[in-house]
C-alpha positions as CSV (number, residue, x, y, z in Angstrom):
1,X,-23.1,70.7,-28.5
2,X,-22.7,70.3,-32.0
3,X,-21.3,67.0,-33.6
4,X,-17.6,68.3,-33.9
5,X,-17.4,69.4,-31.0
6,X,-19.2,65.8,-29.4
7,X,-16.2,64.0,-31.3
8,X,-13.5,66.0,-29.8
9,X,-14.5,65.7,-26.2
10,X,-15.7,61.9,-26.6
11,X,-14.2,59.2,-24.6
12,X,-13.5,55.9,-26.3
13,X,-13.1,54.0,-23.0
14,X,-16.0,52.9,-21.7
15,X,-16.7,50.3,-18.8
16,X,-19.2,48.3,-17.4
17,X,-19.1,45.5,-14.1
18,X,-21.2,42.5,-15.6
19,X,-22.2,40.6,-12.2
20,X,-21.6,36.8,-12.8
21,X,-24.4,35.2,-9.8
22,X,-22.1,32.2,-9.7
23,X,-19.4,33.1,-9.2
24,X,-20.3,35.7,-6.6
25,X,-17.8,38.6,-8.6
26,X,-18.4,40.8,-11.2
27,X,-16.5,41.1,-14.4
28,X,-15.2,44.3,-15.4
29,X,-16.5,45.0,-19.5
30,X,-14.6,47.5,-21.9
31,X,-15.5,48.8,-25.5
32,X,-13.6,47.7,-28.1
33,X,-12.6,49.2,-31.2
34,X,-13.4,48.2,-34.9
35,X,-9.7,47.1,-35.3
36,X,-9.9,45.3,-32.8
37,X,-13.5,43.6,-33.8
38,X,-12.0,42.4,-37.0
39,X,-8.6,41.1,-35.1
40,X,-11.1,38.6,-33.2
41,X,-13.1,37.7,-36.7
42,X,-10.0,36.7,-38.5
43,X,-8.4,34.6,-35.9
44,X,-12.0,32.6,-35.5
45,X,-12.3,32.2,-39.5
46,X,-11.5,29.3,-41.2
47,X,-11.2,27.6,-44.7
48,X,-13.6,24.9,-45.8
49,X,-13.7,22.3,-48.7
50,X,-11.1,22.8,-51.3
51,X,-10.2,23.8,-54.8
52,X,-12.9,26.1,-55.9
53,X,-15.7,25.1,-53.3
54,X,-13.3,26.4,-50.6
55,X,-15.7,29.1,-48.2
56,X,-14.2,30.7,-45.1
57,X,-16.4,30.3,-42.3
58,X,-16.5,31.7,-38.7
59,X,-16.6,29.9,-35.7
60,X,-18.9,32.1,-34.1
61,X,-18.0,30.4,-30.0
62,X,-14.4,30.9,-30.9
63,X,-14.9,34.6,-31.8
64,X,-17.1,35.0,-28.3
65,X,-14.0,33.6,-26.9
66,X,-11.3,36.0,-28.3
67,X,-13.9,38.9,-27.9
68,X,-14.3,38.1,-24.2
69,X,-10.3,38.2,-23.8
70,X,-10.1,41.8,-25.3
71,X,-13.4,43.4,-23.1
72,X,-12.9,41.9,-20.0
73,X,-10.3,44.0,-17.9
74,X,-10.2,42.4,-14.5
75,X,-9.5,38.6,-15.5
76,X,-6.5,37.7,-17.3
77,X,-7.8,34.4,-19.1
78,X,-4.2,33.8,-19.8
79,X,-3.2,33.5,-16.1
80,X,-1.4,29.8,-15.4
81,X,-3.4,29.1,-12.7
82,X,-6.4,29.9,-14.5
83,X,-5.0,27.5,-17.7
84,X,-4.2,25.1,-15.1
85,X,-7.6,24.8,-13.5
86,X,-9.1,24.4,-16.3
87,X,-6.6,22.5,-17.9
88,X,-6.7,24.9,-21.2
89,X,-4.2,25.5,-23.7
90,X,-4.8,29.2,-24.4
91,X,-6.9,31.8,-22.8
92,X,-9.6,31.2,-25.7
93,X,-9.6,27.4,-24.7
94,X,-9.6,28.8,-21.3
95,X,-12.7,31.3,-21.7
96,X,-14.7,28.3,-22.8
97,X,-14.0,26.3,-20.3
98,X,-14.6,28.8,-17.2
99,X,-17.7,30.0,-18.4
100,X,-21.1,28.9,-18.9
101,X,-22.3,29.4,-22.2
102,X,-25.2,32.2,-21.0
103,X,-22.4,33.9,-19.1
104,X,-20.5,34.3,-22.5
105,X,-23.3,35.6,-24.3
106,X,-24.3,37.9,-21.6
107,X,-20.3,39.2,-21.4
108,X,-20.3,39.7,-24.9
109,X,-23.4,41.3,-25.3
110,X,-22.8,43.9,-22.5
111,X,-19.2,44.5,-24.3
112,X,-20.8,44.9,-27.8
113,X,-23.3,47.3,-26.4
114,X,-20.8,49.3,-25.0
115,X,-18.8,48.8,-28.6
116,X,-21.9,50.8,-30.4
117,X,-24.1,47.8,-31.1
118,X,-27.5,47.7,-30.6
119,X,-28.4,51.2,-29.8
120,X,-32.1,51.1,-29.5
121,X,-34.6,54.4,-30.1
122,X,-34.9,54.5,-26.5
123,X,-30.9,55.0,-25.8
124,X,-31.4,57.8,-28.9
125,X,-33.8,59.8,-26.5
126,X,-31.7,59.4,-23.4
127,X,-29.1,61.1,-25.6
128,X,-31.0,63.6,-27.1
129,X,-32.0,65.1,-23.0
């Protein structure tokens, strides 16, 4: 197949069930897209110092935390009984709370992976069979 043609017939949704040992369920991953990506960046940037020291900085749990409420499919971290139980304002605040910090890297790993990231030379033979 050659590269036109690979575009034309690709499919830009792609899943993945991340198991999640404590909490005996699996949580179901998507791809996101670049728009999407930089959505997540700008809501977790922030200004520091002022005048003409002021830097924007990320806050780099707060953009797990918005990532992990666009690629996860099966939980809506915005659910009232959710924001109850874990007595969070939002379902960013919420994220954090209900999950364990390696569980957020792990979620947002597998989604980034599926996003294009981190394509290694050994996924670049599986394509090329």
């Amino acid at each position: 197949m050659d590269a036109l043609q690979a575009f034309l017939t690709a499919d830009l949704h792609i899943e993945k069930d991340i198991p999640l040992q404590r909490l005996r369920t699996a949580l179901r991953v998507q791809a996101i897209d670049s728009a999407t990506l930089d959505r997540a960046r700008e809501q977790a940037t922030f200004v520091v110092n002022t005048g003409r020291k002021r830097e924007r900085e990320c806050d780099n749990e707060k953009f797990k935390a918005i990532l992990i409420t666009h690629m996860v499919v099966n939980v809506d971290f915005g659910n009232p009984d959710l924001l109850q139980k874990y007595n969070a304002s939002d379902k960013v605040d919420c994220v954090r709370k209900a999950l364990l910090p390696g569980e957020i890297e792990r979620i947002v790993d597998a989604g980034l992976t599926l996003s294009g990231f981190g394509d290694t030379d050994e996924t670049v033979d599986e394509l090329k069979n």
